[in-house]
DSSP file (Angstrom, degrees, kcal/mol; ACC not computed):
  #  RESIDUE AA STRUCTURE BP1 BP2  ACC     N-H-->O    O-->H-N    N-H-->O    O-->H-N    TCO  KAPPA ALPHA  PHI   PSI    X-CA   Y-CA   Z-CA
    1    1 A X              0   0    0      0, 0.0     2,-0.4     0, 0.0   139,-0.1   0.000 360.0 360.0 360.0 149.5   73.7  115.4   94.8
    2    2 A X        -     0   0    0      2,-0.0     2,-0.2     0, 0.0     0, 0.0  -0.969 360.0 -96.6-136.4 130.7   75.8  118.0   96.5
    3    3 A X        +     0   0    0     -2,-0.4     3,-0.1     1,-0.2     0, 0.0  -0.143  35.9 176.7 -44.5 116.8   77.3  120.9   95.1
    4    4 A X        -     0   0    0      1,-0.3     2,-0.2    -2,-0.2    -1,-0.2   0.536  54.6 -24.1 -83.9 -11.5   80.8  121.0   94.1
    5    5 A X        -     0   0    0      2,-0.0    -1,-0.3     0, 0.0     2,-0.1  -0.797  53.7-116.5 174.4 155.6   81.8  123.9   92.7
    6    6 A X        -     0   0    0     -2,-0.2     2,-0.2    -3,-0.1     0, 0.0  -0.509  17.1-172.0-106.3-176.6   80.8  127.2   90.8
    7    7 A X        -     0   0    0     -2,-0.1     2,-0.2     9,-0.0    -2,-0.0  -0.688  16.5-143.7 179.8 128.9   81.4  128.8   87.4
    8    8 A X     >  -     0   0    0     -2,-0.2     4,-0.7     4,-0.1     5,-0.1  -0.514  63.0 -10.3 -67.0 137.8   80.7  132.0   85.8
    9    9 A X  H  > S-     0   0    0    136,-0.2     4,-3.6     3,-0.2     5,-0.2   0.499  89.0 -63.9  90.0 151.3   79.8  132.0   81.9
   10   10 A X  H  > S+     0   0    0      2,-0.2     4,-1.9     3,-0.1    -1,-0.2   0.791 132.7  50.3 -59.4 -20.7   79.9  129.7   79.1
   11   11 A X  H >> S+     0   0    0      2,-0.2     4,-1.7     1,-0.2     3,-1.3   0.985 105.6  58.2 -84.2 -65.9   83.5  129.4   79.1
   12   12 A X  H 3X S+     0   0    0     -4,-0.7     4,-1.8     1,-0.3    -3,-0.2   0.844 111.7  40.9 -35.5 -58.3   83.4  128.6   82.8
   13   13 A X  H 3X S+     0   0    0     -4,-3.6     4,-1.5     1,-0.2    -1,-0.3   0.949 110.1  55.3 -71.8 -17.0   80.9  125.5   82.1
   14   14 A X  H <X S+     0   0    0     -4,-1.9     4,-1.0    -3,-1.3    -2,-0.2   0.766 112.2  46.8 -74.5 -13.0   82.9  124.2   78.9
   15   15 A X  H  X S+     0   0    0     -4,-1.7     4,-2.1     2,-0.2    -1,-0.2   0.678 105.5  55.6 -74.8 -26.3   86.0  124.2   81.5
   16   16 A X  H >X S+     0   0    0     -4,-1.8     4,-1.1    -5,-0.5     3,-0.8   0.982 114.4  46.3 -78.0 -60.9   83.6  122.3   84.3
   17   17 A X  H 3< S+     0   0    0     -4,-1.5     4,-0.5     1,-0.3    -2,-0.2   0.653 106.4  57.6 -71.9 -23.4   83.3  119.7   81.0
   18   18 A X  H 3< S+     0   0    0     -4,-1.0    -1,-0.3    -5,-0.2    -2,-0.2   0.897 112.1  36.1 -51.9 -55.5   86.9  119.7   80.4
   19   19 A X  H X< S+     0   0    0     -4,-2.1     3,-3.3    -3,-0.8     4,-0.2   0.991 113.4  53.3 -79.1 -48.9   88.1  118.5   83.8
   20   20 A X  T 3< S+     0   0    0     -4,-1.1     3,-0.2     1,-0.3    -1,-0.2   0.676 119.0  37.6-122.9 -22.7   85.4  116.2   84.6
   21   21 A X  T >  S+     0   0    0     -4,-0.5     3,-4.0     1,-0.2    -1,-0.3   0.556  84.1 109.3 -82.9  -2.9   86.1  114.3   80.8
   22   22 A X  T <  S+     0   0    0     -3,-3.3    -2,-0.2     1,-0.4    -1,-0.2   0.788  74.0  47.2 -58.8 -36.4   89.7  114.7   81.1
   23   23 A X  T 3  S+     0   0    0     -3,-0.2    -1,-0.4    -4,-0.2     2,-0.3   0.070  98.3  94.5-109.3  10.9   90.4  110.9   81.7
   24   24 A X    <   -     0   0    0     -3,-4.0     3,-0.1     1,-0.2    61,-0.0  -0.911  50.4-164.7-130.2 153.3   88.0  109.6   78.5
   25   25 A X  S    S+     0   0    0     -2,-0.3    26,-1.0     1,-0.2     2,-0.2   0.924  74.3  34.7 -81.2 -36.3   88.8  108.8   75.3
   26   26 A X  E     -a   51   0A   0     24,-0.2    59,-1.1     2,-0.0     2,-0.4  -0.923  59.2-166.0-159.6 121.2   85.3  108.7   73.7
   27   27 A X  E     -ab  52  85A   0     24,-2.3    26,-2.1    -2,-0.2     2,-0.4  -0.951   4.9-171.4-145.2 120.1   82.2  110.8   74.3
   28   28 A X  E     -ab  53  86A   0     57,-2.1    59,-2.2    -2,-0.4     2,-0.4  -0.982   9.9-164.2-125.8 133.8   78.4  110.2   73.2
   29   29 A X  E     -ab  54  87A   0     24,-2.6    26,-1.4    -2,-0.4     2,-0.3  -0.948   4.6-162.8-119.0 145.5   76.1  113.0   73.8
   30   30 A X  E     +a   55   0A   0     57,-0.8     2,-0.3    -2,-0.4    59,-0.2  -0.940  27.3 129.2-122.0 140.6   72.5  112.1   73.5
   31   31 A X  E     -a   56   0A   0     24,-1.9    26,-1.9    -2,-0.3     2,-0.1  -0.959  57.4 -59.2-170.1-172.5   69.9  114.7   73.2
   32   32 A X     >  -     0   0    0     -2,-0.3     4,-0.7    24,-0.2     5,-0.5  -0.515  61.8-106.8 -70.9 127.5   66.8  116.5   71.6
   33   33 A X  T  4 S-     0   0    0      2,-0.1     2,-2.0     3,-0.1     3,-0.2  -0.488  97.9  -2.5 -56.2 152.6   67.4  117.6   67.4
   34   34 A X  T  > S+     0   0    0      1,-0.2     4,-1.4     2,-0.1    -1,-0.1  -0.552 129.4  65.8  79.4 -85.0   67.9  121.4   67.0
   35   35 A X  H  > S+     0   0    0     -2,-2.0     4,-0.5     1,-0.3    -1,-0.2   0.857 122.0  12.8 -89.0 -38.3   67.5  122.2   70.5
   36   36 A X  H  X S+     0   0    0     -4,-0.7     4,-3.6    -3,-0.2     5,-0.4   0.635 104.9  85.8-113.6   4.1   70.6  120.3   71.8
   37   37 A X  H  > S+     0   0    0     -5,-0.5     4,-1.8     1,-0.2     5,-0.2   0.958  92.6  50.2 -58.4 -46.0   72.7  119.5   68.5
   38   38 A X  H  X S+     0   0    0     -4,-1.4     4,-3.9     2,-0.2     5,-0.3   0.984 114.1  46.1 -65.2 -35.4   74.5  122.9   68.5
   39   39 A X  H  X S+     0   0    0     -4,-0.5     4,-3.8     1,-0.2     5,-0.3   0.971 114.8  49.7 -52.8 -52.5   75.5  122.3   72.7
   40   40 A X  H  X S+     0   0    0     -4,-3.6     4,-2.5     2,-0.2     5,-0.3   0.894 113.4  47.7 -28.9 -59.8   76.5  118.9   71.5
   41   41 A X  H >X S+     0   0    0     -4,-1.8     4,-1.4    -5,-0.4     3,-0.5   0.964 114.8  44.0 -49.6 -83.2   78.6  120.8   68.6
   42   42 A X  H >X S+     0   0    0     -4,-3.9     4,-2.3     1,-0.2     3,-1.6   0.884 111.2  46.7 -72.5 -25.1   80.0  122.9   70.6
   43   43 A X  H 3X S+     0   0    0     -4,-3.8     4,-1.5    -5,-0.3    -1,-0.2   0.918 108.7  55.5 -66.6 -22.6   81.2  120.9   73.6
   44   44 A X  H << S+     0   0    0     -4,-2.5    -1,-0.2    -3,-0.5     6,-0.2   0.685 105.7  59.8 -55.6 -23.9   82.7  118.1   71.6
   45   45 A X  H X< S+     0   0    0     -3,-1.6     3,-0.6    -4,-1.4    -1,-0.2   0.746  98.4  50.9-102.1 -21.6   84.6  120.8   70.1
   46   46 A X  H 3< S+     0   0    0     -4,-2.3    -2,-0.2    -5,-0.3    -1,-0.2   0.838 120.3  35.3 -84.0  -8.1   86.1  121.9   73.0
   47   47 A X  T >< S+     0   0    0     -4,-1.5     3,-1.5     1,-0.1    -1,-0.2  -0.413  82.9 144.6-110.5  58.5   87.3  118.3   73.8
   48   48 A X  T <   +     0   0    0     -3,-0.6    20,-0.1     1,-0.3    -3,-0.1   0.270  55.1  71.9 -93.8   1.2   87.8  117.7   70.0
   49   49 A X  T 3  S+     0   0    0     -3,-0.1    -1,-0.3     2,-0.1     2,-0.1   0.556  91.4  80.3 -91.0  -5.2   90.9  115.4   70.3
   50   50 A X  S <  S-     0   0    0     -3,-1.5     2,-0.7    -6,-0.2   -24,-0.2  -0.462  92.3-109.6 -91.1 174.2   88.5  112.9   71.6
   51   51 A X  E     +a   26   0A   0    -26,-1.0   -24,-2.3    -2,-0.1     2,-0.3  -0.849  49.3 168.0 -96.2 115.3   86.1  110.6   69.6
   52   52 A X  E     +a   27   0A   0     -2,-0.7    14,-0.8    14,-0.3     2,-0.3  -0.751  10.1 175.4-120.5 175.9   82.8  111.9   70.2
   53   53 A X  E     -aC  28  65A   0    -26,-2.1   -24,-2.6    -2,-0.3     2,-0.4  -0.982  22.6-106.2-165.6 172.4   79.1  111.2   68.4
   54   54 A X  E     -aC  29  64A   0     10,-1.4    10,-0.6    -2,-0.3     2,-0.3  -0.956  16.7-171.5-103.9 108.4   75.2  111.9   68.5
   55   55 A X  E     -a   30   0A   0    -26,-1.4   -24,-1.9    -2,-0.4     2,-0.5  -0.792  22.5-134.4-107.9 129.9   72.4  110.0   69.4
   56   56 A X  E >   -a   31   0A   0      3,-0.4     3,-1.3    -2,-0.3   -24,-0.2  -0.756  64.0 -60.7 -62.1 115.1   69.0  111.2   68.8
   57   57 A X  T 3  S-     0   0    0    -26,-1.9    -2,-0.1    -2,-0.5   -25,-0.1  -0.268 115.4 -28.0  32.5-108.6   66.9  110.7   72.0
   58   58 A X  T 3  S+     0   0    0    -28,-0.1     2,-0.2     1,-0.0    -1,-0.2  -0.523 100.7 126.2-138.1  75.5   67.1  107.2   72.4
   59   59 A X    X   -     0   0    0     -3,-1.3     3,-4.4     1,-0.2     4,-0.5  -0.638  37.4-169.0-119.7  61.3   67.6  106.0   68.8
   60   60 A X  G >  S+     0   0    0      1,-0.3     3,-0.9    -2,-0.2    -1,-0.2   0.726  84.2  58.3 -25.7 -47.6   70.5  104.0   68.9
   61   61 A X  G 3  S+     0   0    0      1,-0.2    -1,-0.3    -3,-0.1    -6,-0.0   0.768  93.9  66.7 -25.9 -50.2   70.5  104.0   65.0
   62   62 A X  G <   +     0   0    0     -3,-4.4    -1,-0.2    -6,-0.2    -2,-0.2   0.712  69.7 129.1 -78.3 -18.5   70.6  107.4   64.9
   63   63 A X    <   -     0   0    0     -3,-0.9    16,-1.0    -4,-0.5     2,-0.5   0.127  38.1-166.7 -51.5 136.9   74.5  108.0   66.5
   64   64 A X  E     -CD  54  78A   0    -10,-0.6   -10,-1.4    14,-0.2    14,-0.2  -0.972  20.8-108.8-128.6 153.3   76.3  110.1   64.4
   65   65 A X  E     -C   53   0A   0     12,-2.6    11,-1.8    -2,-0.5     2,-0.3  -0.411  19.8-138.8 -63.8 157.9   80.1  111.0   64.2
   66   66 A X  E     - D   0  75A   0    -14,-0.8   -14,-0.3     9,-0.2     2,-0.3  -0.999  30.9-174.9 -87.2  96.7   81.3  114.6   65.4
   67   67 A X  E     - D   0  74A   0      7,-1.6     7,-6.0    -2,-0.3     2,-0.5  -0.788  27.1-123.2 -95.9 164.1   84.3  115.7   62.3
   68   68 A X  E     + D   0  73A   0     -2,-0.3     2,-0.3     5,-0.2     5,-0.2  -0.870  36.7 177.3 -92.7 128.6   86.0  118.6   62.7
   69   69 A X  E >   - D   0  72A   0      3,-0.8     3,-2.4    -2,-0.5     4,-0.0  -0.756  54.1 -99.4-131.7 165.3   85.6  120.9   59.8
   70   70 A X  T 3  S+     0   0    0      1,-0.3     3,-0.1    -2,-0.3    -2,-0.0   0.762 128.9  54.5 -78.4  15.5   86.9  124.3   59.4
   71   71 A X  T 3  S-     0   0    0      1,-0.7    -1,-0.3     0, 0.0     2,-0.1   0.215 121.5-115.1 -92.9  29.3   82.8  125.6   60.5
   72   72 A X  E <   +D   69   0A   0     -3,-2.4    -3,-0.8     2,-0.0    -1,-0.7  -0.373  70.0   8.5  44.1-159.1   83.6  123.3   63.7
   73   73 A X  E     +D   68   0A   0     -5,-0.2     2,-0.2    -3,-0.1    -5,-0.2  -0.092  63.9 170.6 -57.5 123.8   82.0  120.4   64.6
   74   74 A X  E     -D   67   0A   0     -7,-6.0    -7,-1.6   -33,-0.1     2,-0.3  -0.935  37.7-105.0-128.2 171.9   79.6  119.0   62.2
   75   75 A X  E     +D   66   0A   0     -2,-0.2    -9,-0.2    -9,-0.2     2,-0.1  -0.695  44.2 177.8 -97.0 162.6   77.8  115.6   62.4
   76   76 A X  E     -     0   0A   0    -11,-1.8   -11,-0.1    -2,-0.3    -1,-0.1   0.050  32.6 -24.7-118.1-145.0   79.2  113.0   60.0
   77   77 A X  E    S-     0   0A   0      1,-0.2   -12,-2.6   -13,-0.2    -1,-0.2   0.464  86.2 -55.7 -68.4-151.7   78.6  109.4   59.1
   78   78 A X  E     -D   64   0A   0    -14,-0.2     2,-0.3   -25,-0.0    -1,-0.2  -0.573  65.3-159.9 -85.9 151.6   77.1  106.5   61.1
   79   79 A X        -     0   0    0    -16,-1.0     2,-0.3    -2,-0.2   -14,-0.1  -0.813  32.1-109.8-131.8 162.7   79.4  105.9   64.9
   80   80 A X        -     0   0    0     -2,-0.3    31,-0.0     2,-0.1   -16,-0.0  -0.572  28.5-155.2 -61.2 138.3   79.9  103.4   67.3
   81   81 A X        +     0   0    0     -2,-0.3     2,-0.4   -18,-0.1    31,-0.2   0.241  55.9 124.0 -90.9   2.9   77.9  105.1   70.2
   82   82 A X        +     0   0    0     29,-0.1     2,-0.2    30,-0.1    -2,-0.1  -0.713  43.6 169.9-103.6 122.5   80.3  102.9   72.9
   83   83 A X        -     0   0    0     -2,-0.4    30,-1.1   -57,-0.1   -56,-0.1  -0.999  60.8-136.9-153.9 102.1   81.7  105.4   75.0
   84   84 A X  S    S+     0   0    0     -2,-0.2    33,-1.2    28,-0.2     2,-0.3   0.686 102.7  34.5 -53.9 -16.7   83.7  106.2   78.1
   85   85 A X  E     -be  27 117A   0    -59,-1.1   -57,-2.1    31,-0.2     2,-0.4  -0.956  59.7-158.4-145.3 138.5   81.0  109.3   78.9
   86   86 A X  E     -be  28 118A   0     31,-2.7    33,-2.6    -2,-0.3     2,-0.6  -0.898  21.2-166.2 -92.0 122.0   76.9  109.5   78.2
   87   87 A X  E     -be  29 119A   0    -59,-2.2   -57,-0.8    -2,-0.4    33,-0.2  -0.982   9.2-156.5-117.7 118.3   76.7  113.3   78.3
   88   88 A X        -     0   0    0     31,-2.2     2,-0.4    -2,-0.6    33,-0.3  -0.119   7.3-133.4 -62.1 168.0   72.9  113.9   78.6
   89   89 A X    >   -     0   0    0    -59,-0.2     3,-1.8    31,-0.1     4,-0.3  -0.997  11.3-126.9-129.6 146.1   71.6  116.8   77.5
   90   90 A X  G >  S+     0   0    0     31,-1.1     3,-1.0    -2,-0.4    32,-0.2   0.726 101.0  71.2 -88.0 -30.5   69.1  118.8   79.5
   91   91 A X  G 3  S+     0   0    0      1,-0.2    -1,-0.3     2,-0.1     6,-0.2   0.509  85.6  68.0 -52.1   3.3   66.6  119.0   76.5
   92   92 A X  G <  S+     0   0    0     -3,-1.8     7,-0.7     1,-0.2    -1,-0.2   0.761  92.3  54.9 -91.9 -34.6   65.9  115.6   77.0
   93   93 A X  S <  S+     0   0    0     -3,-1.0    -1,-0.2    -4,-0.3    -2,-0.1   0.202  80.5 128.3 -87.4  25.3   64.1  116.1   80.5
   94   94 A X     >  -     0   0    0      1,-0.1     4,-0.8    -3,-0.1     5,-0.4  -0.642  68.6-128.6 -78.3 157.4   61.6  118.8   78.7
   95   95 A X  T  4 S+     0   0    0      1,-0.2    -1,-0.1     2,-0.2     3,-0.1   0.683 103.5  49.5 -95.1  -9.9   58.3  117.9   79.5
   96   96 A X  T  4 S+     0   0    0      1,-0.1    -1,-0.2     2,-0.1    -4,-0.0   0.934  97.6  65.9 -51.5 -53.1   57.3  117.9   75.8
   97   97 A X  T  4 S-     0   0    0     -6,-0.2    -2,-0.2     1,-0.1    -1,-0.1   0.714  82.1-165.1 -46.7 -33.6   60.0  115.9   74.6
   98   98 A X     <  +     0   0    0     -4,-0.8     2,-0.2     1,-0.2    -1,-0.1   0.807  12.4 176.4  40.6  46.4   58.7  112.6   76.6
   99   99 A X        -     0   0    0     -7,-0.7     2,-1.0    -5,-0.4    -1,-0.2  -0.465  35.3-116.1 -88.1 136.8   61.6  110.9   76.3
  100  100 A X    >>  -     0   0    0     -2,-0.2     3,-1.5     1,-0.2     4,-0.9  -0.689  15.2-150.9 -85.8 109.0   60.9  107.6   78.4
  101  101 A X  H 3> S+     0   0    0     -2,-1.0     4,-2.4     1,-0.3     3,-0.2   0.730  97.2  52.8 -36.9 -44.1   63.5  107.2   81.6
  102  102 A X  H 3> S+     0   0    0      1,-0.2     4,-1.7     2,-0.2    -1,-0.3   0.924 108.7  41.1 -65.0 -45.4   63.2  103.6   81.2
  103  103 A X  H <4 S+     0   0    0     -3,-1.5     4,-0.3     2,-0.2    -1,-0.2   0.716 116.4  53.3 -85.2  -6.5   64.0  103.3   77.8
  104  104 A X  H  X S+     0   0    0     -4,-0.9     4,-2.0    -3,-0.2    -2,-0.2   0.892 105.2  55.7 -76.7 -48.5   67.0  106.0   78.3
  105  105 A X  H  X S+     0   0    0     -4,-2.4     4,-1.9     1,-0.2    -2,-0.2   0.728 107.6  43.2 -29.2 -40.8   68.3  104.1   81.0
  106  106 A X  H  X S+     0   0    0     -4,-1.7     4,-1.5    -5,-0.2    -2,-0.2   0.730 109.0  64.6 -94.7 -11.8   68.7  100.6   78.9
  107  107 A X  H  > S+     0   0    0     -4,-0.3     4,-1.4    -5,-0.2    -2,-0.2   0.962 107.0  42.9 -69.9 -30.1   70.1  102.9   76.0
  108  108 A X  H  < S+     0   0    0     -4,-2.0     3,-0.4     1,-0.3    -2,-0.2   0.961 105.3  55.2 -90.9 -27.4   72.9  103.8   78.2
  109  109 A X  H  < S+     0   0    0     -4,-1.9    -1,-0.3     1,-0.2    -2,-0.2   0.881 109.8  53.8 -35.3 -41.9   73.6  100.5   79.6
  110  110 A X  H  < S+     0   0    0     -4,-1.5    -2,-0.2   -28,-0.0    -1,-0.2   0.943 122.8  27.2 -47.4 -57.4   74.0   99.5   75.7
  111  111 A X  S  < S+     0   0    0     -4,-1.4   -29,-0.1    -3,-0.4    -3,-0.1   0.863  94.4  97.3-124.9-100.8   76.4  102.2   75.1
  112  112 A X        -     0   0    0    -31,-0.2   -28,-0.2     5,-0.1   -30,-0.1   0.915  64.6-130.1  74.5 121.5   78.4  103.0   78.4
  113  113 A X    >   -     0   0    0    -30,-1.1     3,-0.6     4,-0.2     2,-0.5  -0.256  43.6 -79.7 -80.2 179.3   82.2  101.3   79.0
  114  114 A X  T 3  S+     0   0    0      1,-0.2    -1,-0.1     0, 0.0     3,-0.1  -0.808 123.5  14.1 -60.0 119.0   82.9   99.7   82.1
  115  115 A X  T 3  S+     0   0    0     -2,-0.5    -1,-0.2     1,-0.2    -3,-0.0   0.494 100.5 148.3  93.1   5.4   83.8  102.3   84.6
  116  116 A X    <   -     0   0    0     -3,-0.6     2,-0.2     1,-0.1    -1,-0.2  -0.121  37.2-115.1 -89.7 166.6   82.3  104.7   82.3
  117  117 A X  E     -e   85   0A   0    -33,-1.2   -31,-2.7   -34,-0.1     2,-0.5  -0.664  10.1-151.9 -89.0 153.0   80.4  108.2   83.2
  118  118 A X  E     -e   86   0A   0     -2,-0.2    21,-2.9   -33,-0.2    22,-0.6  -0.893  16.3-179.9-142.1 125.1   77.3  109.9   83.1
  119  119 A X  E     -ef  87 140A   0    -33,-2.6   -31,-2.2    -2,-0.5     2,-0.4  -0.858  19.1-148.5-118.0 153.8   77.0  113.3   82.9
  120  120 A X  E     - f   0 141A   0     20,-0.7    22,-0.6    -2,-0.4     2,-0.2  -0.799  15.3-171.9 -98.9 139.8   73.9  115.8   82.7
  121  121 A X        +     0   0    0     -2,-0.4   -31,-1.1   -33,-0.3     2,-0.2  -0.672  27.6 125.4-105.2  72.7   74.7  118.7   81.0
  122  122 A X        -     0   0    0    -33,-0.3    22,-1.9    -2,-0.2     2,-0.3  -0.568  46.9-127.5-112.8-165.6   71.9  121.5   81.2
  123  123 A X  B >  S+g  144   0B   0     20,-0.2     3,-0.9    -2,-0.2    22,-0.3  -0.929  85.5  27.0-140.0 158.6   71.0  124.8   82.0
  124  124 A X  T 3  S-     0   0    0     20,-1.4     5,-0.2    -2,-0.3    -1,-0.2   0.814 118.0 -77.9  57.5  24.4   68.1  126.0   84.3
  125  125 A X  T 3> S+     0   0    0     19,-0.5     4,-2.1     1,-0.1    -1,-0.2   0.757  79.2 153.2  57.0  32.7   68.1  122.9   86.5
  126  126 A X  T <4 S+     0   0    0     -3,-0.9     4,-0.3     2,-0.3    -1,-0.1   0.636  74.1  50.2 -57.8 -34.2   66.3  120.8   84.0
  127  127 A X  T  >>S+     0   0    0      2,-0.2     5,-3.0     3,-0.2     4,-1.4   0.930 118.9  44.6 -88.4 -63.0   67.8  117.5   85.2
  128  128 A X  T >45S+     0   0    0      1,-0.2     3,-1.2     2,-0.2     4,-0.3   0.918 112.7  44.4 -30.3 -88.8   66.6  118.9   88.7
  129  129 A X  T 3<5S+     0   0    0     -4,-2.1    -1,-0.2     1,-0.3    -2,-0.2   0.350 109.1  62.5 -72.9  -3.5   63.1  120.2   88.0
  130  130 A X  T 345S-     0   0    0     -4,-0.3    -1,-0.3    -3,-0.3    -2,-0.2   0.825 106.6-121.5 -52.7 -65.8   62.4  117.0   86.0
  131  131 A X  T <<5S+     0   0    0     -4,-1.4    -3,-0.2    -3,-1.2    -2,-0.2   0.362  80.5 117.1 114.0   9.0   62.9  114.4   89.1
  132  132 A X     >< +     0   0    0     -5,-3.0     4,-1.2    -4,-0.3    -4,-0.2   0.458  42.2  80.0-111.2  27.5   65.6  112.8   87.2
  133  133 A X  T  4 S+     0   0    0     -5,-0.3     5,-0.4    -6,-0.2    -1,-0.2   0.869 109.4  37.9 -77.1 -39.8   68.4  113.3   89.2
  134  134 A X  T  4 S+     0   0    0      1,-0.2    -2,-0.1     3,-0.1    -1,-0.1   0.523 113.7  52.2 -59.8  -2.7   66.7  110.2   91.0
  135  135 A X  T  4 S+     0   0    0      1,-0.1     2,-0.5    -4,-0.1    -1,-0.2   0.493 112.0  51.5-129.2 -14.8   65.5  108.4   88.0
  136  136 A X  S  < S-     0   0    0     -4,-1.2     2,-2.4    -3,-0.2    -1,-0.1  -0.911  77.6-128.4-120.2 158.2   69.2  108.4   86.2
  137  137 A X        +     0   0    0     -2,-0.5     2,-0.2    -3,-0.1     3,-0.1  -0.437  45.0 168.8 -89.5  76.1   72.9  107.3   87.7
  138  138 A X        -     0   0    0     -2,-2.4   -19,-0.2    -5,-0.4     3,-0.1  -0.694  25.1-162.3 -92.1 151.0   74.3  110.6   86.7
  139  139 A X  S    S+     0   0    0    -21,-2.9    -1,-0.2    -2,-0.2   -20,-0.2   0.921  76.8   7.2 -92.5 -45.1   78.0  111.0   88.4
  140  140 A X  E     -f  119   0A   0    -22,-0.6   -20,-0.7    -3,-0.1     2,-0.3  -0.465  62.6-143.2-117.6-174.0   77.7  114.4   87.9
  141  141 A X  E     -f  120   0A   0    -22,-0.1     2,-0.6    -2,-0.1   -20,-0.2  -0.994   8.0-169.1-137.0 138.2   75.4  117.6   86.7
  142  142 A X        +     0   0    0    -22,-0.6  -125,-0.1    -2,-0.3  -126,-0.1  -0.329  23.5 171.5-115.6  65.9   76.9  120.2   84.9
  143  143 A X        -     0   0    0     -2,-0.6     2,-0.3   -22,-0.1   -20,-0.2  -0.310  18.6-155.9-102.2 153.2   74.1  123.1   84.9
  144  144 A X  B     -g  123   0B   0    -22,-1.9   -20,-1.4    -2,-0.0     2,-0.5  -0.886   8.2-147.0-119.7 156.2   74.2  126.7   83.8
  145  145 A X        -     0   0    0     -2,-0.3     2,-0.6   -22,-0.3  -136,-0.2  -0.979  23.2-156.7-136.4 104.5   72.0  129.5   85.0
  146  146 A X        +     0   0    0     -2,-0.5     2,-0.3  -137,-0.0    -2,-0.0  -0.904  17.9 175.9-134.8-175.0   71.4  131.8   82.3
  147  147 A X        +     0   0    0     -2,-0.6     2,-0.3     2,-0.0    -2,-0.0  -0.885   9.5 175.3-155.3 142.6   70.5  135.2   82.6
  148  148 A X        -     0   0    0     -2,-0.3     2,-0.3     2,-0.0    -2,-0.0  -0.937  14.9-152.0-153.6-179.2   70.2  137.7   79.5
  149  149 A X        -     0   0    0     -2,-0.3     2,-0.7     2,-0.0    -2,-0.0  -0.987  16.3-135.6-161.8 150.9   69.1  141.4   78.7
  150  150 A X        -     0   0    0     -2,-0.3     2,-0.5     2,-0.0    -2,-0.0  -0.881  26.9-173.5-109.2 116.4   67.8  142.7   75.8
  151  151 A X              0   0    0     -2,-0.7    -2,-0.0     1,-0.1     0, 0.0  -0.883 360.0 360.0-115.2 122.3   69.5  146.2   74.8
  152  152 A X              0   0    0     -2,-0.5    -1,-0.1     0, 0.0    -2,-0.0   0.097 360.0 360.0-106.2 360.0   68.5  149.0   71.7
């Protein structure tokens, strides 16, 4: 994959997720519990006029609706996972997590439209430093670098 563009900041990547969704109605983000339910949360909530939901790993069962409530996004009842974008989430390529490529691959053929996307969403090159930019058909990577400081 070859770089396409940069962006400072969290607003900077939820704008990188903006354009690159602009054209779908319907959004299923699959990822780790906890460690990627809040990203999920919040990027569905900046594209929150679309129909989005949550899949646990690769637990088709698990997909849950995204409502909008006045704390944001929370998850809701049982979804459709069938989707115009699989937005991965970069907790899925942790090497504890052991989520199996094979069996992530035939979850998104199940859920995936015709014509449909897949995008990585992480931070730290996860996708990258995994080996699974090779091992999934991602059209894009959406990655964040972040950098922090601790201040008293």
């Amino acid at each position: 994959m070859k770089k396409i563009s940069d962006f400072q900041g969290l607003n900077g990547n939820i704008v990188a997720f903006k354009e690159q969704v602009s054209e779908a109605e319907t959004i299923t983000f699959v990822g780790v519990p906890g460690v990627c339910t809040p990203f999920a949360e919040l990027f569905a909530y900046a594209v929150r006029d679309k129909k989005s939901c949550f899949i646990t790993l690769t637990d088709i069962n698990s997909a849950r609706s995204f409502e909008l409530t006045p704390q944001g996004m929370q998850l809701a009842g049982l979804a459709d996972p069938q989707a115009d974008v699989v937005a991965l989430l970069g907790g899925l390529a942790m090497p504890k997590v052991n989520v199996n490529i094979d069996e992530l691959n035939e979850l998104i053929g199940k859920i995936l439209n015709q014509n449909g996307k897949i995008i990585g969403l992480s931070y730290m090159d996860m996708f990258v430093e995994a080996g699974w930019q090779n091992k999934v058909n991602f059209d894009c990577i959406i990655d964040g670098t972040l950098m922090g400081t601790v201040k008293k």
